[in-house]
C-alpha positions as CSV (number, residue, x, y, z in Angstrom):
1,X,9.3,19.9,20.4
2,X,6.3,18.6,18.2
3,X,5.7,14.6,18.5
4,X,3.7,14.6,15.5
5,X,3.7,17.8,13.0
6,X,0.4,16.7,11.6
7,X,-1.1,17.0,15.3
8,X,-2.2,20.3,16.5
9,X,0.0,21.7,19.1
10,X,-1.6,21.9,22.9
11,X,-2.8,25.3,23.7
12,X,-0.8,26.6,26.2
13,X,3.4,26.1,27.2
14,X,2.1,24.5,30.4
15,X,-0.1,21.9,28.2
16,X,3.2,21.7,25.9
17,X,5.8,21.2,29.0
18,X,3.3,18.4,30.6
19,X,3.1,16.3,27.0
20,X,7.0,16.7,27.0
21,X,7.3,15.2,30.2
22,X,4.6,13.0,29.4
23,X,6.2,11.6,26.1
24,X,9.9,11.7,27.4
25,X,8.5,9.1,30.3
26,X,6.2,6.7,28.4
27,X,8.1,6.6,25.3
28,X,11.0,4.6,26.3
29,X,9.3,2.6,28.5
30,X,5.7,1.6,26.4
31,X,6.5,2.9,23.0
32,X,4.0,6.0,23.9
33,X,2.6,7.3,20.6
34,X,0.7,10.3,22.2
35,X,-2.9,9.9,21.6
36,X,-4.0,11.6,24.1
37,X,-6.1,8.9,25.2
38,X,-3.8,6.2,27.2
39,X,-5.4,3.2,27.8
40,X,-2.0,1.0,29.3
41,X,-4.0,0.2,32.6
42,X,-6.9,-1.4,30.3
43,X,-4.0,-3.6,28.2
44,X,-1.5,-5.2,30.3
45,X,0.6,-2.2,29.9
46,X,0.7,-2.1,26.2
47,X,0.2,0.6,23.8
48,X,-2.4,-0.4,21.4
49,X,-1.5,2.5,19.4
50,X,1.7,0.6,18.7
51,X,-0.6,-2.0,16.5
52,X,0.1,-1.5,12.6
53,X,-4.0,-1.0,12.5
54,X,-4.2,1.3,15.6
55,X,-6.6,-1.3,17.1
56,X,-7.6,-0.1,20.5
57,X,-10.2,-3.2,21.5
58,X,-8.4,-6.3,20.5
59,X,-6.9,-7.8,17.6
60,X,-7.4,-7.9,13.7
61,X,-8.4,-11.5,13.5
62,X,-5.4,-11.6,11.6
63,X,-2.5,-12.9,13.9
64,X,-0.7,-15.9,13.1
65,X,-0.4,-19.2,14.7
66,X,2.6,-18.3,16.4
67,X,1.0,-14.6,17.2
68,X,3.2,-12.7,15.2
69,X,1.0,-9.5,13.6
70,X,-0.3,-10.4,10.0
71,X,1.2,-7.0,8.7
72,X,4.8,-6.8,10.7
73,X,5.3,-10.1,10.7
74,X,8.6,-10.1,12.6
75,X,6.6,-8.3,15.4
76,X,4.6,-10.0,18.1
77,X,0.9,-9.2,17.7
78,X,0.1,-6.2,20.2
79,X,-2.8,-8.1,21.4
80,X,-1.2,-11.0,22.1
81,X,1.0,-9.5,24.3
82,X,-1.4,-6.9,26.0
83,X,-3.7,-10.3,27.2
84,X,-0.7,-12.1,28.7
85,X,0.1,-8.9,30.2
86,X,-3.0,-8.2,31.8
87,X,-3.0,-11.7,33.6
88,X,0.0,-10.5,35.5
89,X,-1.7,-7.2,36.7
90,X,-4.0,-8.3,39.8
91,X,-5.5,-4.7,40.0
92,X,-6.1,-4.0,36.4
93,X,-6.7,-7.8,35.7
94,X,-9.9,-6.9,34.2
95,X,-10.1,-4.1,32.0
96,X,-8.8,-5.5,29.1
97,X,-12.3,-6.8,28.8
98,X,-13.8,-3.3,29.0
99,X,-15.0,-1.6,25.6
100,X,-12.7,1.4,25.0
101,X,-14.0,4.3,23.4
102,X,-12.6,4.8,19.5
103,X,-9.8,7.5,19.0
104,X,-10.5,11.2,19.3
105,X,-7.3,11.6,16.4
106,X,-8.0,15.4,17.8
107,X,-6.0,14.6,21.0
108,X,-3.3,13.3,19.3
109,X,-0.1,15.1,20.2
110,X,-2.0,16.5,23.8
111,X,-1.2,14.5,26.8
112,X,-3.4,11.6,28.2
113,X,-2.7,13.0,31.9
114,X,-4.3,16.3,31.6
115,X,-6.5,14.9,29.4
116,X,-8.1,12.5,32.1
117,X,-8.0,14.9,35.0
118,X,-10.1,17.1,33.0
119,X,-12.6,13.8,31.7
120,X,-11.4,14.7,28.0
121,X,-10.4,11.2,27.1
122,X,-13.6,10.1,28.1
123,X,-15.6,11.9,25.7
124,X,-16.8,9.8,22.5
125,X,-18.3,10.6,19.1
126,X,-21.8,11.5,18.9
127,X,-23.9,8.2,18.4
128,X,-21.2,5.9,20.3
129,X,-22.1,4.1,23.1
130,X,-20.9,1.3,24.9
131,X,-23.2,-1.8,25.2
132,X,-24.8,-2.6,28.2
């Protein structure tokens, strides 16, 4: 089963069976979109990748006053909901302040569990750093 035709498929049928597990538990519960980077403990349990812009560090500056999303208007702005989320979260409380590495779009399809027992979703682009 591909997630995304576009994405290239994982390497091996272990790789494949682990993103298939991986995607038939996340989707239904957080709208997984299979980036291969997950960041849910980092955002009140909210997919990021489920924003219309892909924003993976907070919102557009766009959400309305009653933080609705500026493009899916009839949709409550990711953002929003990842900070009210976070509150709730003693142990992760915090993250959602951390600066999150931009998307590798080459992970997309691959799962975000192998990926961060092996440090993949960790990597970043040449020239990106965090600030101090």
């Amino acid at each position: 089963m591909r997630l995304d035709p576009t994405a290239p498929p994982p390497t091996t049928g272990a790789q494949r069976v682990v993103a298939a597990l991986e995607h038939l538990v996340k989707k239904p519960i957080w709208d997984c979109r299979m980036c291969g980077q997950c960041v849910l403990h980092d955002t009140g349990l909210t997919c990021p990748m489920t924003c219309p812009k892909t924003l993976r560090n907070g919102p557009c500056g766009g959400v309305r006053p009653d933080g609705h999303c500026e493009v899916k208007p009839e949709m409550r702005c990711v953002w929003v909901k990842a900070v009210e989320r976070s509150e709730r979260l003693p142990l992760w409380r915090g993250h959602i302040d951390q600066l999150r590495p931009p998307v590798d779009n080459q992970l997309k399809g691959d799962s975000s569990w192998i990926n961060l027992a092996t440090g993949r979703d960790k990597q970043v682009p040449a020239g990106w750093a965090p600030e101090a």
